[in-house]
C-alpha atoms as an extended CHARMM CRD file, in Angstrom:
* protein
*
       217  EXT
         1         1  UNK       CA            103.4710000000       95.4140000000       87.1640000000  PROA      1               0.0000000000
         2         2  UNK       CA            100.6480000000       92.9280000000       86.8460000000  PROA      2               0.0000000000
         3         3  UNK       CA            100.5260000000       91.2590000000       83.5130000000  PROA      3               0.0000000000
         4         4  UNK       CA             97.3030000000       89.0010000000       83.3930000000  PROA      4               0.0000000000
         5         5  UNK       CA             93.9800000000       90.5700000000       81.4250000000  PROA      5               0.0000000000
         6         6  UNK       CA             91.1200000000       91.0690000000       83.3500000000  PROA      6               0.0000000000
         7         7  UNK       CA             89.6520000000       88.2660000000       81.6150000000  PROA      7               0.0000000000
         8         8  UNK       CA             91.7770000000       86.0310000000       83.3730000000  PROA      8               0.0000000000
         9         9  UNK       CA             92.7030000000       87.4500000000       86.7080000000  PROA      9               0.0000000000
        10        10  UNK       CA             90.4210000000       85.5790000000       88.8650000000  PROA      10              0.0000000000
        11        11  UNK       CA             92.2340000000       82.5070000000       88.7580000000  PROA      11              0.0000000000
        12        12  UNK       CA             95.5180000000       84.4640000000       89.2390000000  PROA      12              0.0000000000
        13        13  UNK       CA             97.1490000000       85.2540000000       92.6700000000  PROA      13              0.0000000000
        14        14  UNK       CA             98.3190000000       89.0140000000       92.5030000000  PROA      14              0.0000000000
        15        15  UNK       CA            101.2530000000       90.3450000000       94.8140000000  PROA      15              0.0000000000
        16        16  UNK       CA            101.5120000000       93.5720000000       95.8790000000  PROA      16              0.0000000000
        17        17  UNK       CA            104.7050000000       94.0860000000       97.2420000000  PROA      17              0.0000000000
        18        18  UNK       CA            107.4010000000       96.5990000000       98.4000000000  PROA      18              0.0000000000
        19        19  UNK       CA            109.5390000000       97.8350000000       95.2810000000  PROA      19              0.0000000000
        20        20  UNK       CA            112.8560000000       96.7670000000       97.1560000000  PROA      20              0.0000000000
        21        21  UNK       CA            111.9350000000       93.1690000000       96.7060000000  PROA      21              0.0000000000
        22        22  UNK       CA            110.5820000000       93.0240000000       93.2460000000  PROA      22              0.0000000000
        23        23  UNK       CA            113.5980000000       91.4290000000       91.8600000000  PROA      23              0.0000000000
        24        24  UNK       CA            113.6410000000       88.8180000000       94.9690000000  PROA      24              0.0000000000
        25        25  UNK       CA            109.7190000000       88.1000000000       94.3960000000  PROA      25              0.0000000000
        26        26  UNK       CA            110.2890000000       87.1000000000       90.5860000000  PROA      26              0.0000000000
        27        27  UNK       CA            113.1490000000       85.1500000000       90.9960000000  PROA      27              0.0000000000
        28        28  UNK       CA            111.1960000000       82.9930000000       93.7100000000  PROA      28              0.0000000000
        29        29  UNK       CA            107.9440000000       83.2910000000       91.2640000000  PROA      29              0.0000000000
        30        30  UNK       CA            110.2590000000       81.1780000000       88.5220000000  PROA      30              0.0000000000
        31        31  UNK       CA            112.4860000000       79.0570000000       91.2640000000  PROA      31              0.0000000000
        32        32  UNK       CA            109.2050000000       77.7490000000       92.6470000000  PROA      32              0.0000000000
        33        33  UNK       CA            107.2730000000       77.8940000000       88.8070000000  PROA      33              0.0000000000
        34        34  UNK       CA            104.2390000000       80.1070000000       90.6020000000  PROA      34              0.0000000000
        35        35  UNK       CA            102.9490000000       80.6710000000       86.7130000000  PROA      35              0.0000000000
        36        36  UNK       CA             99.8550000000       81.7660000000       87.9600000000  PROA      36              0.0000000000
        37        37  UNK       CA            101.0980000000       84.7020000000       89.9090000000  PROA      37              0.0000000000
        38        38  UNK       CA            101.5450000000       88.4060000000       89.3770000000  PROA      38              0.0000000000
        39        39  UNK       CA            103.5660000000       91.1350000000       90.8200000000  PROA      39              0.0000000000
        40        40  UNK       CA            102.6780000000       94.3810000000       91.2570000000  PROA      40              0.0000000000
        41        41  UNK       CA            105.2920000000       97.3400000000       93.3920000000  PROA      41              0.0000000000
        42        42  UNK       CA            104.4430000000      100.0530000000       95.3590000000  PROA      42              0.0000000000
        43        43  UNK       CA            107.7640000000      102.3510000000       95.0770000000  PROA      43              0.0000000000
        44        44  UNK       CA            110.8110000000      100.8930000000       96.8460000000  PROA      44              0.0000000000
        45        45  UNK       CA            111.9760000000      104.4900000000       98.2330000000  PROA      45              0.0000000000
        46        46  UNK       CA            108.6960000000      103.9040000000      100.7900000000  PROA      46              0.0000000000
        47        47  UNK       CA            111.4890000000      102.4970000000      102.8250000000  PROA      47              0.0000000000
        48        48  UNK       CA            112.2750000000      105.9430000000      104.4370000000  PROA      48              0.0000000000
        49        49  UNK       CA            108.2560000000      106.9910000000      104.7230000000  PROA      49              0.0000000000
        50        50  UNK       CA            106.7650000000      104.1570000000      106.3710000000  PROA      50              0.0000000000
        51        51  UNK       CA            103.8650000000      106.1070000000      106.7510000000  PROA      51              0.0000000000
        52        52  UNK       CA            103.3420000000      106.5160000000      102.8740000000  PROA      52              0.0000000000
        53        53  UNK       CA            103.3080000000      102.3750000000      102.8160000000  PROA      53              0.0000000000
        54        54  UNK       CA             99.5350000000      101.3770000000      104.3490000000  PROA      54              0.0000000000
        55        55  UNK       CA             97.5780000000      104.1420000000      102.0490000000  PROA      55              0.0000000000
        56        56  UNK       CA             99.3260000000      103.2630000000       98.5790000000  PROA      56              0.0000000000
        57        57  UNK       CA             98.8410000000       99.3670000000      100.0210000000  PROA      57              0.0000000000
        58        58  UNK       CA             94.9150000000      100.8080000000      100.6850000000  PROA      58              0.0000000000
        59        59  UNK       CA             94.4090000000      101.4680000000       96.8850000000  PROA      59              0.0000000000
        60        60  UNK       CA             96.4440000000       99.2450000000       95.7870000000  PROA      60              0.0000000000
        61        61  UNK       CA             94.0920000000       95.9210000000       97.4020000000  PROA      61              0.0000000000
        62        62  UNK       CA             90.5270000000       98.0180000000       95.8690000000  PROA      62              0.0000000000
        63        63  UNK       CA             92.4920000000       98.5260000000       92.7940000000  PROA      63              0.0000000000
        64        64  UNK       CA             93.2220000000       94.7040000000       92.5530000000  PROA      64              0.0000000000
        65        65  UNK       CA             89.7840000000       94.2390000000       93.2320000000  PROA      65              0.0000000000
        66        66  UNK       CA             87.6990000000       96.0480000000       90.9400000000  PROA      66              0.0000000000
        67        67  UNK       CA             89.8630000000       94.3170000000       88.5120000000  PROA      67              0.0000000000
        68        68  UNK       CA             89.0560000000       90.8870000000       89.7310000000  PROA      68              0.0000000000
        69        69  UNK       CA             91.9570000000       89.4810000000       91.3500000000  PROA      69              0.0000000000
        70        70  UNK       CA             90.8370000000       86.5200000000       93.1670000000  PROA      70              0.0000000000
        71        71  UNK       CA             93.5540000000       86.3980000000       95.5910000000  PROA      71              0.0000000000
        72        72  UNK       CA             95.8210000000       89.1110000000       96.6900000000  PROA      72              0.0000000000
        73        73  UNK       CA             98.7760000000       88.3940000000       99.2330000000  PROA      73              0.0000000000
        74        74  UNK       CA            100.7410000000       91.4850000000      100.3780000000  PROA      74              0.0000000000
        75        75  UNK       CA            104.5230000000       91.2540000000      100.3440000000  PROA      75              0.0000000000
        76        76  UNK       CA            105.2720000000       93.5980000000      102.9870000000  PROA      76              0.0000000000
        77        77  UNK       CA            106.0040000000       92.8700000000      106.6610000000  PROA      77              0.0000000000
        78        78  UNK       CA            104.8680000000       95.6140000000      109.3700000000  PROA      78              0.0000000000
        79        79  UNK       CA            107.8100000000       97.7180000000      107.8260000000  PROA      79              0.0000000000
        80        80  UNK       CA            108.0620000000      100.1570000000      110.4020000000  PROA      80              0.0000000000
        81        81  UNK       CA            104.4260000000      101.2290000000      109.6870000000  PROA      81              0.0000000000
        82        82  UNK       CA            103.0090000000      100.9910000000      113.3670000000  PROA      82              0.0000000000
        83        83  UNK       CA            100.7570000000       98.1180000000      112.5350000000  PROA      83              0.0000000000
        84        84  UNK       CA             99.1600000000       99.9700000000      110.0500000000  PROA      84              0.0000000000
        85        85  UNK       CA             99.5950000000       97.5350000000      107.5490000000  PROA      85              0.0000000000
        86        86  UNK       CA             97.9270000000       95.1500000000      109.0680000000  PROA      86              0.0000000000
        87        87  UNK       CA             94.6230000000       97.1960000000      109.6880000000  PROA      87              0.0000000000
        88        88  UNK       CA             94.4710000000       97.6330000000      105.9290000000  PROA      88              0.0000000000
        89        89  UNK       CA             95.9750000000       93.9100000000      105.5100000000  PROA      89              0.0000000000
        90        90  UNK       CA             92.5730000000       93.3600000000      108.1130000000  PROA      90              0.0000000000
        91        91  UNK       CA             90.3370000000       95.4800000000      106.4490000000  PROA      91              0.0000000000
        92        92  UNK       CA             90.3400000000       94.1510000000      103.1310000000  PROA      92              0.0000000000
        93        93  UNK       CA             91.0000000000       90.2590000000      104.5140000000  PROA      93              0.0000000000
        94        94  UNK       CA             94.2990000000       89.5000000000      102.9360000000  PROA      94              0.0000000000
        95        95  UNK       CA             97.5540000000       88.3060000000      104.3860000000  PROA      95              0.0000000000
        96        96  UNK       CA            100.9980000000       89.8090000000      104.6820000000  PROA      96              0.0000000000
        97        97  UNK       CA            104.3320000000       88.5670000000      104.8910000000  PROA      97              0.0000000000
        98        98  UNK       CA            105.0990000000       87.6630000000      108.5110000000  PROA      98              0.0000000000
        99        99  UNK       CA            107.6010000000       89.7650000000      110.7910000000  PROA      99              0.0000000000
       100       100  UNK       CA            108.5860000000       93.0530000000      111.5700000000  PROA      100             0.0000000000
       101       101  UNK       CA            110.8980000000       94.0430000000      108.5480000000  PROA      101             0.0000000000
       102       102  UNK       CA            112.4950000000       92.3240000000      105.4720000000  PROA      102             0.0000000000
       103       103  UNK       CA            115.2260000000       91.7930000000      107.0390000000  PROA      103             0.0000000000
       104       104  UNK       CA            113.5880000000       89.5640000000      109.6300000000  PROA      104             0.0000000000
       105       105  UNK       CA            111.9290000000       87.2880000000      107.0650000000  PROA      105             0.0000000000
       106       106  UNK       CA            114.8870000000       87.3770000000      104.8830000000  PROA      106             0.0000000000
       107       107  UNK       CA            116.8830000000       85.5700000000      107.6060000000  PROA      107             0.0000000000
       108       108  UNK       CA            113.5490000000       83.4230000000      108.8900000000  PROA      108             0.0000000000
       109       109  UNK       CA            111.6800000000       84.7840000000      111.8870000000  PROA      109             0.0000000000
       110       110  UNK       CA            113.2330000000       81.9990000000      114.0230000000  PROA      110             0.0000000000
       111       111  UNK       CA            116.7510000000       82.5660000000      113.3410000000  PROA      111             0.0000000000
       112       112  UNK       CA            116.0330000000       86.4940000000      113.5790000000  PROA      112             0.0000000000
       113       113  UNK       CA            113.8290000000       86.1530000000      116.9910000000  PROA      113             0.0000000000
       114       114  UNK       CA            117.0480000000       83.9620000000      118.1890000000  PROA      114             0.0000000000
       115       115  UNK       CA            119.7420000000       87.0590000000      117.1200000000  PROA      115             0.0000000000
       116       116  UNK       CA            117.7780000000       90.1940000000      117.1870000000  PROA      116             0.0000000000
       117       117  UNK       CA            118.7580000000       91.1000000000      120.7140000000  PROA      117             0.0000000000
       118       118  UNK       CA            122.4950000000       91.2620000000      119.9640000000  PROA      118             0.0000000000
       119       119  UNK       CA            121.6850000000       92.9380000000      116.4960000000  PROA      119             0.0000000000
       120       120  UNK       CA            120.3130000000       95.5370000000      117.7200000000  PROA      120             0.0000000000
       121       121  UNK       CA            123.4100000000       98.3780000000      116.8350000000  PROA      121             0.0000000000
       122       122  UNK       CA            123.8960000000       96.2980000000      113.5740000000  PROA      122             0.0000000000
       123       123  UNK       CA            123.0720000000       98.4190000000      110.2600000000  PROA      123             0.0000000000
       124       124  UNK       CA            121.7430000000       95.4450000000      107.6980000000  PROA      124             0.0000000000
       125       125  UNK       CA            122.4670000000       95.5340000000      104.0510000000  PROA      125             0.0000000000
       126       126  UNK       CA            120.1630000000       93.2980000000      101.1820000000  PROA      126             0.0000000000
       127       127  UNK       CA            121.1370000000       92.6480000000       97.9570000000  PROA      127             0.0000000000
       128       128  UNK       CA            118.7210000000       95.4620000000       97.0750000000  PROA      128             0.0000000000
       129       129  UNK       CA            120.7920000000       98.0780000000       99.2910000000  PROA      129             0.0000000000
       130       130  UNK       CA            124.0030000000       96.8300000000       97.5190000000  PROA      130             0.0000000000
       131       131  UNK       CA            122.7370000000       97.4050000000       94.3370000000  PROA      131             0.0000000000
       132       132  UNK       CA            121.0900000000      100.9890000000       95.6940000000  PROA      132             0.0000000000
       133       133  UNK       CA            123.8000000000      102.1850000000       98.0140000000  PROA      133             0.0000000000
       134       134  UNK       CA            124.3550000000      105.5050000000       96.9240000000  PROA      134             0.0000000000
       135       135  UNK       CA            120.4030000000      106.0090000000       95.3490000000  PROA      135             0.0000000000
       136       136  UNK       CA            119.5340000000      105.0970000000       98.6110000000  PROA      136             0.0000000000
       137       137  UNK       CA            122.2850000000      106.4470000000      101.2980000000  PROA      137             0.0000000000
       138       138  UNK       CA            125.3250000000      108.2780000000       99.9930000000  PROA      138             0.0000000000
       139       139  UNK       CA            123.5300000000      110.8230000000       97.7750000000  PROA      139             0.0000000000
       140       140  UNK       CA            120.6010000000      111.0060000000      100.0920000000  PROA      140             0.0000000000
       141       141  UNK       CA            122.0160000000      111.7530000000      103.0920000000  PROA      141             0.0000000000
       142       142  UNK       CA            124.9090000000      113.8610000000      101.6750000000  PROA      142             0.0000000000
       143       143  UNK       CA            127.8800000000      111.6440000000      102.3290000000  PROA      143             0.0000000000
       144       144  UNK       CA            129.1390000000      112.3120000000       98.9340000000  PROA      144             0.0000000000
       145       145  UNK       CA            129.2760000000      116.0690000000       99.6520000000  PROA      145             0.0000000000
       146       146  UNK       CA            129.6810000000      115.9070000000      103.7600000000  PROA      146             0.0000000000
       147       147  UNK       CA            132.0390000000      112.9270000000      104.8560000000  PROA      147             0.0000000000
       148       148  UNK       CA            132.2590000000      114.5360000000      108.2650000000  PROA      148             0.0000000000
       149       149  UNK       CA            128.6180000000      113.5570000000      108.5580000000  PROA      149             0.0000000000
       150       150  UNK       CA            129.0940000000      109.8160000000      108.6460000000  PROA      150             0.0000000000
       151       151  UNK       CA            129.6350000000      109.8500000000      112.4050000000  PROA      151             0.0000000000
       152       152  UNK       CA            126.3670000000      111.8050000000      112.9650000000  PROA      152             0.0000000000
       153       153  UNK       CA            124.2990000000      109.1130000000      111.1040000000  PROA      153             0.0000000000
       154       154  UNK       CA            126.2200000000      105.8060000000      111.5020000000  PROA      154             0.0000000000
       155       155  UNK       CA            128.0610000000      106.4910000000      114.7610000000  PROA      155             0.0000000000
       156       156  UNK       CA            126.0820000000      104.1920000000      116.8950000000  PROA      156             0.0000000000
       157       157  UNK       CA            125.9520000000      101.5000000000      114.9460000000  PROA      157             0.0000000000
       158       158  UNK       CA            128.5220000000       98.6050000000      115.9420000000  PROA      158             0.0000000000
       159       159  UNK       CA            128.4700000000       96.3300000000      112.0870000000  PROA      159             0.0000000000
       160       160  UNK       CA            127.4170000000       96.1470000000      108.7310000000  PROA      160             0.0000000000
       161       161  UNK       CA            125.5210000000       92.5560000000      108.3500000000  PROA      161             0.0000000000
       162       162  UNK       CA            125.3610000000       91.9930000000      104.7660000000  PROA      162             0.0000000000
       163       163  UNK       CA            121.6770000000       89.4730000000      104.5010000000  PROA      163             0.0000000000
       164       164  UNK       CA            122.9090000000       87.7990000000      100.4460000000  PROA      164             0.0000000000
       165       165  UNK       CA            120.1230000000       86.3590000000       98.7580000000  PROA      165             0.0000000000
       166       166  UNK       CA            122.4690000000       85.9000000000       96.2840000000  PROA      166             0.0000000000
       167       167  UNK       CA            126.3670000000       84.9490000000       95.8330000000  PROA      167             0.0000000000
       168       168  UNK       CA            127.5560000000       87.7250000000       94.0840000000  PROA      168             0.0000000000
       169       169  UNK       CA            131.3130000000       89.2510000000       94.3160000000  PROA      169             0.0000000000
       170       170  UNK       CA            130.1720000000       92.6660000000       93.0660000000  PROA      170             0.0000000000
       171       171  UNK       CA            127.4950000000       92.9340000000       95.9720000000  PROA      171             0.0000000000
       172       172  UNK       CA            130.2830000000       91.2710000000       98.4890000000  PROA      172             0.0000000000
       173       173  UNK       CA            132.4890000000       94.3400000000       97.2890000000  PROA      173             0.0000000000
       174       174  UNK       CA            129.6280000000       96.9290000000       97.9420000000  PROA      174             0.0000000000
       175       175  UNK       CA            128.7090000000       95.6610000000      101.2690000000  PROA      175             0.0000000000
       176       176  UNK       CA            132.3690000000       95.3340000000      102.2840000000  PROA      176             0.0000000000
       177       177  UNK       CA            132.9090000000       98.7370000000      101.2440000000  PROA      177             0.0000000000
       178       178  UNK       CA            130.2710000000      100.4810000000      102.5650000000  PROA      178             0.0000000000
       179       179  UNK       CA            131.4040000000       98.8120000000      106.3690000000  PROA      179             0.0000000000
       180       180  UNK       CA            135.4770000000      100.4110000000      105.2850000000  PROA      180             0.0000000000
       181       181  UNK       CA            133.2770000000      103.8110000000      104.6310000000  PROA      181             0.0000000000
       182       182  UNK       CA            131.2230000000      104.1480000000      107.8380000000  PROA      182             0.0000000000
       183       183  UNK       CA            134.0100000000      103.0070000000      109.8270000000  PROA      183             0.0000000000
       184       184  UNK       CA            132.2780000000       99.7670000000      111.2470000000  PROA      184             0.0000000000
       185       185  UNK       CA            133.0360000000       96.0140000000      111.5600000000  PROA      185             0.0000000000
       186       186  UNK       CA            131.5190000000       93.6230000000      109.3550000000  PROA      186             0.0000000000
       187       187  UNK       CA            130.1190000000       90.6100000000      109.3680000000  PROA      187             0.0000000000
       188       188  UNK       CA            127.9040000000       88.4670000000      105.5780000000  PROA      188             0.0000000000
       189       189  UNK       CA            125.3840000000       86.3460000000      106.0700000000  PROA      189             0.0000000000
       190       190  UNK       CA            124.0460000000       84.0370000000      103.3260000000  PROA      190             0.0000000000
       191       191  UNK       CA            120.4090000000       84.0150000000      103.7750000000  PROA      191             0.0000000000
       192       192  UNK       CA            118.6450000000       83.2490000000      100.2040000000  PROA      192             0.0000000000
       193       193  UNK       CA            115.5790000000       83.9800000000      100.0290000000  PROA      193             0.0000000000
       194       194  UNK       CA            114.0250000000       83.2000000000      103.4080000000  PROA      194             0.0000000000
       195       195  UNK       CA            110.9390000000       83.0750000000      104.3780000000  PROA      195             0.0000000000
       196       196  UNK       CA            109.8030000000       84.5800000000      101.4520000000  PROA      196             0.0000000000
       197       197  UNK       CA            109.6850000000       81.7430000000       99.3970000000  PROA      197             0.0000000000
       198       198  UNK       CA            107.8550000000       79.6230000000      102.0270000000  PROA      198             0.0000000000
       199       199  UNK       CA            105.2440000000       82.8090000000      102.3400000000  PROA      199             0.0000000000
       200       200  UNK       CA            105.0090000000       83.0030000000       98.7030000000  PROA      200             0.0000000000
       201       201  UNK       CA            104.6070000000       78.9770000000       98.4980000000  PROA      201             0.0000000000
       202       202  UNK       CA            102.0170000000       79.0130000000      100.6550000000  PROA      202             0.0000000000
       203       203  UNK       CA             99.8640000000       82.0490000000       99.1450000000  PROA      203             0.0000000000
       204       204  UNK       CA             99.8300000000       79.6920000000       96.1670000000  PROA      204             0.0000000000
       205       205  UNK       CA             99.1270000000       76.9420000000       97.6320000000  PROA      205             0.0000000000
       206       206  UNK       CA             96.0560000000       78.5560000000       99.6680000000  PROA      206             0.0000000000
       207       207  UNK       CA             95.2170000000       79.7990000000       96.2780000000  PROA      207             0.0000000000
       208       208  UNK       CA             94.7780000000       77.2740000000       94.2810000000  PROA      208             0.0000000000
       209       209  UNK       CA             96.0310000000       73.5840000000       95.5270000000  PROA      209             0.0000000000
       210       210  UNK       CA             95.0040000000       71.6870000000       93.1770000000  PROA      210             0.0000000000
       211       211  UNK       CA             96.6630000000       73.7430000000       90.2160000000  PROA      211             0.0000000000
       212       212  UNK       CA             99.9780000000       74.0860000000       92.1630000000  PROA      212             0.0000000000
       213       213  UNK       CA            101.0900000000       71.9950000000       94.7280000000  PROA      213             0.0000000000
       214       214  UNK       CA            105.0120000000       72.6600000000       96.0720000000  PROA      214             0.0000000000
       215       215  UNK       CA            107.1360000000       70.1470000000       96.7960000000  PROA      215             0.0000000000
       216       216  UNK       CA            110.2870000000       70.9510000000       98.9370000000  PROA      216             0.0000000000
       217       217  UNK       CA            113.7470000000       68.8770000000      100.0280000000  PROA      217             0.0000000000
């Protein structure tokens, strides 16, 4: 949730950003020292209802508004929402993340435009979806009570690619355990953060440059 008092939120940059990368946004807000930025989630289970995303973003951006944000940068990518993100993104003259998905950005649209051809039967895992495995797949879908229906849901895909943002052995042990379950190959690939630092860099930076001015190397 945002934190700053209306008093103050004009000089602050508020995100509004998908609930599955809350954790990732904060962790880049204090890598980077973006002091001057706020976080606000719409809920993370929007994954599977792409449609919900663009109408919670809609009331999200006059919410933010009326309470006198003076920037607002939306951390979603199109998300499987049919461009309707960016007609609100257009509508109320804001920015988005770039790319099609997270897990796009998460690798860096370059690298991703260079693989995404012979990804394309690969089921990707974050360190969100490690953490949210069975929340978000096993008791969903059934798989705890209905095995047998692992083929009917996961029988086209090829690989589990496990994007880390993080080098954890606990997540390793999820990811490599959810590619044993569904029966597929698998393949981790170390990605950080990704373009969402950059993205989030330079929302600050457009901002306010002379309060906060990033240096990288």
């Amino acid at each position: 949730m945002a934190t700053a008092s209306k008093s103050t939120q004009g000089d602050r940059l508020l995100v509004i950003g998908c609930g599955m990368l809350a954790r990732e946004i904060l962790a880049v807000k204090e890598q980077l020292g973006l002091d001057h930025l706020d976080l606000t989630c719409l809920p993370a289970e929007f994954h599977y209802y792409p449609d919900r995303i663009a109408p919670a973003l809609d009331k999200a951006i006059v919410k933010a508004k009326a309470d006198g944000y003076g920037q607002i940068f939306v951390g979603y990518a199109d998300c499987g929402s049919g461009g309707m993100v960016d007609r609100i993104c257009e509508k109320h003259g804001v920015e988005r993340m770039d790319g099609p998905h997270c897990f796009a950005f998460y690798q860096g649209m370059e690298a991703f435009r260079a693989i995404e051809d012979g990804d394309m039967m690969s089921f990707y895992m974050t360190d969100f979806l490690c953490r949210q495995f069975d929340a978000f797949f096993i008791k969903p879908l059934g798989l705890d009570r209905h095995p047998e229906l692992i083929a009917d849901y996961f029988g086209n895909y090829e690989k589990v690619v496990y994007l880390a943002q993080t080098n954890d052995p606990a997540l390793d042990k999820v990811a490599e355990d959810a590619a044993r379950l569904l029966g597929l190959a698998y393949e981790r690939r170390f990605t950080g953060y990704g373009d969402l630092s950059s993205s989030l860099a330079k929302a600050a930076l457009d901002h306010d440059p002379e309060k906060w001015n990033p240096v990288f190397g």
